[in-house]
FIZA-413956 format. One record per residue (C-alpha): residue number from 1; residue in one letter; z, y negated, x. Coordinates in Angstrom, 3 decimals, decimal comma, always signed. Example, Ala and Ser with C-alpha at 12.3 -4.5 7.8 and 13.67 -1.06 7.14 Angstrom:
BEGIN
<node pos="1" code="A" up="+7,800" north="+4,500" east="+12,300"/>
<node pos="2" code="S" up="+7,140" north="+1,060" east="+13,670"/>
END
This chain:
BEGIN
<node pos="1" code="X" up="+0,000" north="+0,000" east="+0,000"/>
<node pos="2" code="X" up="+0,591" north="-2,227" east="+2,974"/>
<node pos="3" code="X" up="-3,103" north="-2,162" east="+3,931"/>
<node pos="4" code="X" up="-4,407" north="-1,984" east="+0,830"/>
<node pos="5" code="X" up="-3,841" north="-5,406" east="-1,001"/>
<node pos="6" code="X" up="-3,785" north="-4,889" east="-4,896"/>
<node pos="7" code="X" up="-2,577" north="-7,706" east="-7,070"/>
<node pos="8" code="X" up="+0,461" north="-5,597" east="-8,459"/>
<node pos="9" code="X" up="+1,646" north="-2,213" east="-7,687"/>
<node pos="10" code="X" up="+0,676" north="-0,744" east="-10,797"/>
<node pos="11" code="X" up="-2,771" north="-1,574" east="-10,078"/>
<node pos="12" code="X" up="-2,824" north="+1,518" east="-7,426"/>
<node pos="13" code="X" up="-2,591" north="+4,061" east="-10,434"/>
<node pos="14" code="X" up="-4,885" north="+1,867" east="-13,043"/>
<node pos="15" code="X" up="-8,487" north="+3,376" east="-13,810"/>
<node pos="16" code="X" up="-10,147" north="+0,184" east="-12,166"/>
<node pos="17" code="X" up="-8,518" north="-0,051" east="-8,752"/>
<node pos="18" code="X" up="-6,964" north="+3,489" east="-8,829"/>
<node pos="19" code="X" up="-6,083" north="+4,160" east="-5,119"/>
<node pos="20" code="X" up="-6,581" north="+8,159" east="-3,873"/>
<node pos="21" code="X" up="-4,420" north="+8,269" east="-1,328"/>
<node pos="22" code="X" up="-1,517" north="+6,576" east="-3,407"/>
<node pos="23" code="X" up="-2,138" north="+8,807" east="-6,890"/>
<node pos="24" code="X" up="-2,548" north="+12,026" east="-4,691"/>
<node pos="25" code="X" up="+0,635" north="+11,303" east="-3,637"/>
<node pos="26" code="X" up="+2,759" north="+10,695" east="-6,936"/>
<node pos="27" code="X" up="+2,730" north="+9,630" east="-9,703"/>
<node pos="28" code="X" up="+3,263" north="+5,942" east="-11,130"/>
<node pos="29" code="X" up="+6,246" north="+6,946" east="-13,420"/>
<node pos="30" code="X" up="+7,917" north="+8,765" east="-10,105"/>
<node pos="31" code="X" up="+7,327" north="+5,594" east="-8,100"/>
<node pos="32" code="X" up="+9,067" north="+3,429" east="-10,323"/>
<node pos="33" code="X" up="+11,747" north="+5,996" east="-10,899"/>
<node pos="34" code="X" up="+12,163" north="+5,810" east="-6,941"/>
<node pos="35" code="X" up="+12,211" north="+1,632" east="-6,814"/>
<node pos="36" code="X" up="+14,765" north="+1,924" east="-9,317"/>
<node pos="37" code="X" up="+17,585" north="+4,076" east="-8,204"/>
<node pos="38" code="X" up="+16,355" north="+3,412" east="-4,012"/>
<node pos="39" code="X" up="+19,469" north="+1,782" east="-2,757"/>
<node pos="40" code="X" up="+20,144" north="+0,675" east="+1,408"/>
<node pos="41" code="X" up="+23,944" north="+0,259" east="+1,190"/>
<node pos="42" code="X" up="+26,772" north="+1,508" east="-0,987"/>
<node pos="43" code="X" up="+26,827" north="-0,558" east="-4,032"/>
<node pos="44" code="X" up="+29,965" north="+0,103" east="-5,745"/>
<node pos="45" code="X" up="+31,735" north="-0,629" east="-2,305"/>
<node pos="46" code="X" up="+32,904" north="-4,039" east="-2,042"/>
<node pos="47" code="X" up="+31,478" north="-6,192" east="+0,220"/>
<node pos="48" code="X" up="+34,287" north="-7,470" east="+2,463"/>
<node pos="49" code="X" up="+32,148" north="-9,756" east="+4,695"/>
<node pos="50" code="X" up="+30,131" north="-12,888" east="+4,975"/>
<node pos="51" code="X" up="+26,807" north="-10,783" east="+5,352"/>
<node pos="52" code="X" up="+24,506" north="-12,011" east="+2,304"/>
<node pos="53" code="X" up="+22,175" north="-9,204" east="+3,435"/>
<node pos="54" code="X" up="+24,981" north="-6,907" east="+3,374"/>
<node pos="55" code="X" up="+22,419" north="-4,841" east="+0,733"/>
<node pos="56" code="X" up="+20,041" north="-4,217" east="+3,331"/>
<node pos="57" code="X" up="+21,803" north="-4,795" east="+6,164"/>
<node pos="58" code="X" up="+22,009" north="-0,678" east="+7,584"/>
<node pos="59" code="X" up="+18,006" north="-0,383" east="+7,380"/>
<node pos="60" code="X" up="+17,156" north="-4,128" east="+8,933"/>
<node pos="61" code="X" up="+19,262" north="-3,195" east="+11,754"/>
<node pos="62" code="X" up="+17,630" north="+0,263" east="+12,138"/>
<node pos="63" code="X" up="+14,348" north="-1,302" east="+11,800"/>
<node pos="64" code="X" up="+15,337" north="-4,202" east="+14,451"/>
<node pos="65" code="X" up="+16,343" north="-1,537" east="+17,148"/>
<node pos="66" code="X" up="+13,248" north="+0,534" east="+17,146"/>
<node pos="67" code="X" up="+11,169" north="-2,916" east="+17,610"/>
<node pos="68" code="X" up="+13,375" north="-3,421" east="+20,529"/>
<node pos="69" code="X" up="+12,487" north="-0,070" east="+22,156"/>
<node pos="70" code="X" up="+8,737" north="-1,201" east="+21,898"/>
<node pos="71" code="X" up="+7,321" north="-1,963" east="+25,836"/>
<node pos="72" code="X" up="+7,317" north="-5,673" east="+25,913"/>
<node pos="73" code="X" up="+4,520" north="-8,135" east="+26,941"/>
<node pos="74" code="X" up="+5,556" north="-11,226" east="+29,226"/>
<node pos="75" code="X" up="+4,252" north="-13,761" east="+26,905"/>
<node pos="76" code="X" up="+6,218" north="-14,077" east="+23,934"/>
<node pos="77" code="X" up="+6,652" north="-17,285" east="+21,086"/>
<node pos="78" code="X" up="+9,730" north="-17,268" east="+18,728"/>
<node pos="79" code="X" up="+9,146" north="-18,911" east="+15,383"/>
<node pos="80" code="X" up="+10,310" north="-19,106" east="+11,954"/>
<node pos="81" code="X" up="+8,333" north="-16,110" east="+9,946"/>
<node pos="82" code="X" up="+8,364" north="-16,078" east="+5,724"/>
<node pos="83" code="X" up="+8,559" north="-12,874" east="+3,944"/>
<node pos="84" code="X" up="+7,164" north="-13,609" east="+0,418"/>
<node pos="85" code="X" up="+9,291" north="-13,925" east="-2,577"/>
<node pos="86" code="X" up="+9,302" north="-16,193" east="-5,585"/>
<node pos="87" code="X" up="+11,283" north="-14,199" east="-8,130"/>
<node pos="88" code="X" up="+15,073" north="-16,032" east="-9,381"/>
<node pos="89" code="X" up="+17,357" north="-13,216" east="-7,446"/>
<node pos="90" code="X" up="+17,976" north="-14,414" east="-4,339"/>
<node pos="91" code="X" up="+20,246" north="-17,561" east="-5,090"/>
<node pos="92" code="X" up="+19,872" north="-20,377" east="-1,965"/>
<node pos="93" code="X" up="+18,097" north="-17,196" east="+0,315"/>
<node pos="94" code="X" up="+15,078" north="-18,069" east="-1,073"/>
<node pos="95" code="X" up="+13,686" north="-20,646" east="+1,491"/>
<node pos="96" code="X" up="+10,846" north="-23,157" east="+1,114"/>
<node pos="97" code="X" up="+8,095" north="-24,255" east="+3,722"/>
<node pos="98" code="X" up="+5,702" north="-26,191" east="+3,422"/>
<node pos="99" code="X" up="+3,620" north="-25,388" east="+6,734"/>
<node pos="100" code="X" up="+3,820" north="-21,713" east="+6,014"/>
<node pos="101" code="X" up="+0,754" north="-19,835" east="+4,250"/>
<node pos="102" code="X" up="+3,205" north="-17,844" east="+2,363"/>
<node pos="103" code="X" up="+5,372" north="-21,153" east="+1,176"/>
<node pos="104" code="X" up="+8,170" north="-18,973" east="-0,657"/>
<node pos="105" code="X" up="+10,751" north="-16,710" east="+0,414"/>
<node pos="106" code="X" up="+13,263" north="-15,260" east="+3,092"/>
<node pos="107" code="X" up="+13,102" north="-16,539" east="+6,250"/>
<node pos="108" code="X" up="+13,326" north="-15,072" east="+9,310"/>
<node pos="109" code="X" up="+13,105" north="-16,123" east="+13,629"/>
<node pos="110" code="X" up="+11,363" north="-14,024" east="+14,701"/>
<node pos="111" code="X" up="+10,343" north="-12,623" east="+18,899"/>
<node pos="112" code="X" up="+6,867" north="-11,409" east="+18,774"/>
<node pos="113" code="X" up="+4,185" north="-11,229" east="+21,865"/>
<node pos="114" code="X" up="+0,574" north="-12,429" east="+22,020"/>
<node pos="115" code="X" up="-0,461" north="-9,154" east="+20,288"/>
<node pos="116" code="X" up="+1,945" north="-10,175" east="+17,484"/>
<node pos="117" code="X" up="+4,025" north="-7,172" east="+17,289"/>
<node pos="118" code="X" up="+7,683" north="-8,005" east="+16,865"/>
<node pos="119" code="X" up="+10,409" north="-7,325" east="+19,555"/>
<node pos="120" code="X" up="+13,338" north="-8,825" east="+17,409"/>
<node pos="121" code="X" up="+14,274" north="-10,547" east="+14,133"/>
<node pos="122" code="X" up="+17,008" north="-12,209" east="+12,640"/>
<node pos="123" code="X" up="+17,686" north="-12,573" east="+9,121"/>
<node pos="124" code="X" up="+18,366" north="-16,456" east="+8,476"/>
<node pos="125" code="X" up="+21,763" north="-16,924" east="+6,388"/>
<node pos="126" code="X" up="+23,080" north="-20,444" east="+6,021"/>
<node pos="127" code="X" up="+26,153" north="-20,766" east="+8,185"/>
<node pos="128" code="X" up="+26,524" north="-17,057" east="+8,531"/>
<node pos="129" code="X" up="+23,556" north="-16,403" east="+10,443"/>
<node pos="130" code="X" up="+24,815" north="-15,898" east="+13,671"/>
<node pos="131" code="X" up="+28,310" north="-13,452" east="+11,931"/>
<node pos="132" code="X" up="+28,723" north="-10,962" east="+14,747"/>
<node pos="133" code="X" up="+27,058" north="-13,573" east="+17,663"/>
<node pos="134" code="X" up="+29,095" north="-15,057" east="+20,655"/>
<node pos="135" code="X" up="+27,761" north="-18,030" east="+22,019"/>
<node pos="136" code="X" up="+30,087" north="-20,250" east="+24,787"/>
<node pos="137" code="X" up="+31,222" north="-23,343" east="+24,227"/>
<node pos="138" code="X" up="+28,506" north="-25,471" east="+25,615"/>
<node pos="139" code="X" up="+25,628" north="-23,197" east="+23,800"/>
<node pos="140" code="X" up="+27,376" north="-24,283" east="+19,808"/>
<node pos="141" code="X" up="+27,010" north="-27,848" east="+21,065"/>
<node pos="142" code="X" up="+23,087" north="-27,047" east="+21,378"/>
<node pos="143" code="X" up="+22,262" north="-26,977" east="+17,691"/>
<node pos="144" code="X" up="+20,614" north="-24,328" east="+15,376"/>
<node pos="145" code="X" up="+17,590" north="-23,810" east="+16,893"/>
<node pos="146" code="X" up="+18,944" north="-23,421" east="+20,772"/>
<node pos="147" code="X" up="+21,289" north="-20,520" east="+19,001"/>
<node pos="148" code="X" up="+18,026" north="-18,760" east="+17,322"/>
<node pos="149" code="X" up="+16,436" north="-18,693" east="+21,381"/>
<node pos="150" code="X" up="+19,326" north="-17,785" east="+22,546"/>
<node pos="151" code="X" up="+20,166" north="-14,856" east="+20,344"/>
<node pos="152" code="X" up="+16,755" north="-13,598" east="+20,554"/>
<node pos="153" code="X" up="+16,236" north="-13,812" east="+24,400"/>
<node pos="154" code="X" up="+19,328" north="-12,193" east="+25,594"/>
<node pos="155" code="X" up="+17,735" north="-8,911" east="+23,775"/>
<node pos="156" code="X" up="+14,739" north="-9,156" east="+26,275"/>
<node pos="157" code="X" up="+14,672" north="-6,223" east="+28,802"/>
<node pos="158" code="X" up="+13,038" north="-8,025" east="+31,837"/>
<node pos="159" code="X" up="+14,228" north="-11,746" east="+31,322"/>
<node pos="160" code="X" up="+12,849" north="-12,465" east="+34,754"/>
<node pos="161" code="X" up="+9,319" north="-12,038" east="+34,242"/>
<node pos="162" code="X" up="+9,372" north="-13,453" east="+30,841"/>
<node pos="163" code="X" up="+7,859" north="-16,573" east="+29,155"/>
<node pos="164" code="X" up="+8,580" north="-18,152" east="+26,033"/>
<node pos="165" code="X" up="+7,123" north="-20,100" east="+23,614"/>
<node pos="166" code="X" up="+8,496" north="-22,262" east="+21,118"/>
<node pos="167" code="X" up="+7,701" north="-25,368" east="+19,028"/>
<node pos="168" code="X" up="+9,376" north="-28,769" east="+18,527"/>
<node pos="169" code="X" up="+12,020" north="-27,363" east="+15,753"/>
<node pos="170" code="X" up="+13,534" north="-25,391" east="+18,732"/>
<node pos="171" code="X" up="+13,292" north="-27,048" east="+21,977"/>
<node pos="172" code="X" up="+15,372" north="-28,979" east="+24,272"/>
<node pos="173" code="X" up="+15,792" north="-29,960" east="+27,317"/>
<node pos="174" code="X" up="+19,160" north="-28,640" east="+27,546"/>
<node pos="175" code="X" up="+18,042" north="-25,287" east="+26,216"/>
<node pos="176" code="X" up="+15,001" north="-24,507" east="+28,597"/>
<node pos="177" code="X" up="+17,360" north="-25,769" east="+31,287"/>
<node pos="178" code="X" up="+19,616" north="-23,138" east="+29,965"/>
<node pos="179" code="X" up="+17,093" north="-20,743" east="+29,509"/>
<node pos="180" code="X" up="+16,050" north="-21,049" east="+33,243"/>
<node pos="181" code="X" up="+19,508" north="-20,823" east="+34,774"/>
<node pos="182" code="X" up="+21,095" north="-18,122" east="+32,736"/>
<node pos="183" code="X" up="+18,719" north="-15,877" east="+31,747"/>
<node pos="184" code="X" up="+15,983" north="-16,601" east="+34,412"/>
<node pos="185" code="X" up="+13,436" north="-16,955" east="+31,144"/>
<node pos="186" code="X" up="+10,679" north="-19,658" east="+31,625"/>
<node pos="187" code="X" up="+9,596" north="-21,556" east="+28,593"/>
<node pos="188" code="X" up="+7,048" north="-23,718" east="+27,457"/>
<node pos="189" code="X" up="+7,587" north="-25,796" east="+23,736"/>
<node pos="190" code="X" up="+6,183" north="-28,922" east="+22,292"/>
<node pos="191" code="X" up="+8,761" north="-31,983" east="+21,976"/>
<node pos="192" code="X" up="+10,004" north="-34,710" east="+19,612"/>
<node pos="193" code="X" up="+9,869" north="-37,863" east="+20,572"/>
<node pos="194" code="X" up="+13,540" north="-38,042" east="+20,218"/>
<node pos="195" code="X" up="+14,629" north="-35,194" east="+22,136"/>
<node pos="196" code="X" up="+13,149" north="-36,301" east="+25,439"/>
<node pos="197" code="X" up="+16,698" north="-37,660" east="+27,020"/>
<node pos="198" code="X" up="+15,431" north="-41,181" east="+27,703"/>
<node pos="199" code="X" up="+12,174" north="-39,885" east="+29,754"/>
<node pos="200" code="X" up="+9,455" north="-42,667" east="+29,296"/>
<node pos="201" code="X" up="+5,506" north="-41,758" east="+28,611"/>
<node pos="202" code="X" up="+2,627" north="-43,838" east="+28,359"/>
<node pos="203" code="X" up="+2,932" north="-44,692" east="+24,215"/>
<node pos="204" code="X" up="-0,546" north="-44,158" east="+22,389"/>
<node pos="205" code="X" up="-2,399" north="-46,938" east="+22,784"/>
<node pos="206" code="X" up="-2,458" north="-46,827" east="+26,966"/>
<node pos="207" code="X" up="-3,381" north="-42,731" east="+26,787"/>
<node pos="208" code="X" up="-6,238" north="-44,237" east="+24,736"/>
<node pos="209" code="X" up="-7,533" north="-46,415" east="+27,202"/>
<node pos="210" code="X" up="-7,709" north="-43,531" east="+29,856"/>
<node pos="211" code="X" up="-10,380" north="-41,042" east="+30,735"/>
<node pos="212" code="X" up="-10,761" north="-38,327" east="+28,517"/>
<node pos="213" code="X" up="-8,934" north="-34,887" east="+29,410"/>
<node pos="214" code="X" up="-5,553" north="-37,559" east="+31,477"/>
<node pos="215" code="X" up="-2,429" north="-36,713" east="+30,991"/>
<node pos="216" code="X" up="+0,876" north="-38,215" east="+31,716"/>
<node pos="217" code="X" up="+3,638" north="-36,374" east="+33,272"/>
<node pos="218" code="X" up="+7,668" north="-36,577" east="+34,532"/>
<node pos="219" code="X" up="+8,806" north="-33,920" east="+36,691"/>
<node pos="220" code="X" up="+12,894" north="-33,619" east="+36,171"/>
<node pos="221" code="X" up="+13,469" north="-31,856" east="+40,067"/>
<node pos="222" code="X" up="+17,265" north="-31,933" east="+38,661"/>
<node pos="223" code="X" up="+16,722" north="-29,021" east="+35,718"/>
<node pos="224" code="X" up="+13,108" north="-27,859" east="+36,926"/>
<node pos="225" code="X" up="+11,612" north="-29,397" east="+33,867"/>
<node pos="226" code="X" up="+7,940" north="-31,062" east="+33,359"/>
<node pos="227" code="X" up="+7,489" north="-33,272" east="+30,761"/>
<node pos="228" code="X" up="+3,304" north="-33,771" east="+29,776"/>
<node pos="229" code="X" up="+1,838" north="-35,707" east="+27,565"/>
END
């Protein structure tokens, strides 16, 4: 079903789309039978933590630790990642963004290589998304996105010979520095304005009256950081 796109399950069974190697397999009534009663976690017992995926907590995790078995490439990019849902159940999960092709439903940060198979995930939760995480004092002054890096680098097997990728709702100065002295991970990320400490760029206007294909760069020899524009 996940690589054949039908515009609702049923449609696999139905005379016009019927799908042979779906109806060989059961029938509609025993599908739905099996989406009804299929169940991740113990439902009558209470749920004692903060976990709000505490329902499907047991087979994320499983799922999560055989993508971090997976060889690894030495390019990766870490990025928020939607997976679709626009139904009423989900209370304030249910995320909206605007830049995503699928605009509704959980989000996720996600570690994934050029080929885009994904190395690690977690599950975003409010202020209970890092439950279980340690992070030192100087790494919870760094901000959400520093924290989603952070958590999903330190499960990289060869740090040293690793590059990351990550866009302006992530980066830092403070967290590549980080990055680069902790872990030994390189990293590469576009910038706000805002979040460049005070380093000063040609503005607009002069980069238009250079040569095409100029840039305009800062090297920081301090924290091993180049700043391009």
């Amino acid at each position: 079903m996940g690589i054949i796109q039908l515009p609702a399950y049923v449609d696999y069974w139905s005379k016009d789309f019927k799908v042979d190697c779906v109806i060989n397999v059961m029938s509609l009534k025993k599908y739905q039978l099996i989406r009804r009663y299929l169940h991740f976690n113990d439902s009558e017992v209470e749920n004692e933590s903060n976990d709000r995926y505490y329902k499907i907590r047991l087979l994320f995790d499983k799922v999560i630790s055989n993508c971090r078995k997976i060889e690894e490439e030495s390019r990766m990019s870490i990025d928020e990642m939607m997976v679709p849902y626009k139904g009423k159940k989900s209370g304030e999960l249910k995320q909206y963004i605007k830049t995503k092709p699928k605009k509704w439903g959980y989000k996720m940060f996600v570690r994934a290589g050029v080929s885009g198979i994904v190395y690690d995930a977690i599950l975003y939760g409010g202020q209970y998304t890092f439950s279980g995480r340690d992070f030192s004092n100087y790494e919870n002054t760094l901000g959400l996105g520093a924290k989603v890096v952070l958590s999903l680098c330190r499960t990289i097997r060869d740090p040293v010979l690793t590059v990351v990728y990550f866009d302006n709702y992530f980066s830092s100065v403070e967290l590549m520095h980080h990055l680069r002295n902790e872990l030994g991970i390189l990293s590469i990320g576009t910038f706000q304005q805002n979040r460049t400490r005070g380093c000063i760029l040609k503005d607009d206007k002069e980069m238009k009256k250079m040569p095409r294909g100029s840039v305009d760069m800062k090297v920081c020899e301090e924290k091993k950081i180049v700043l391009v524009k």
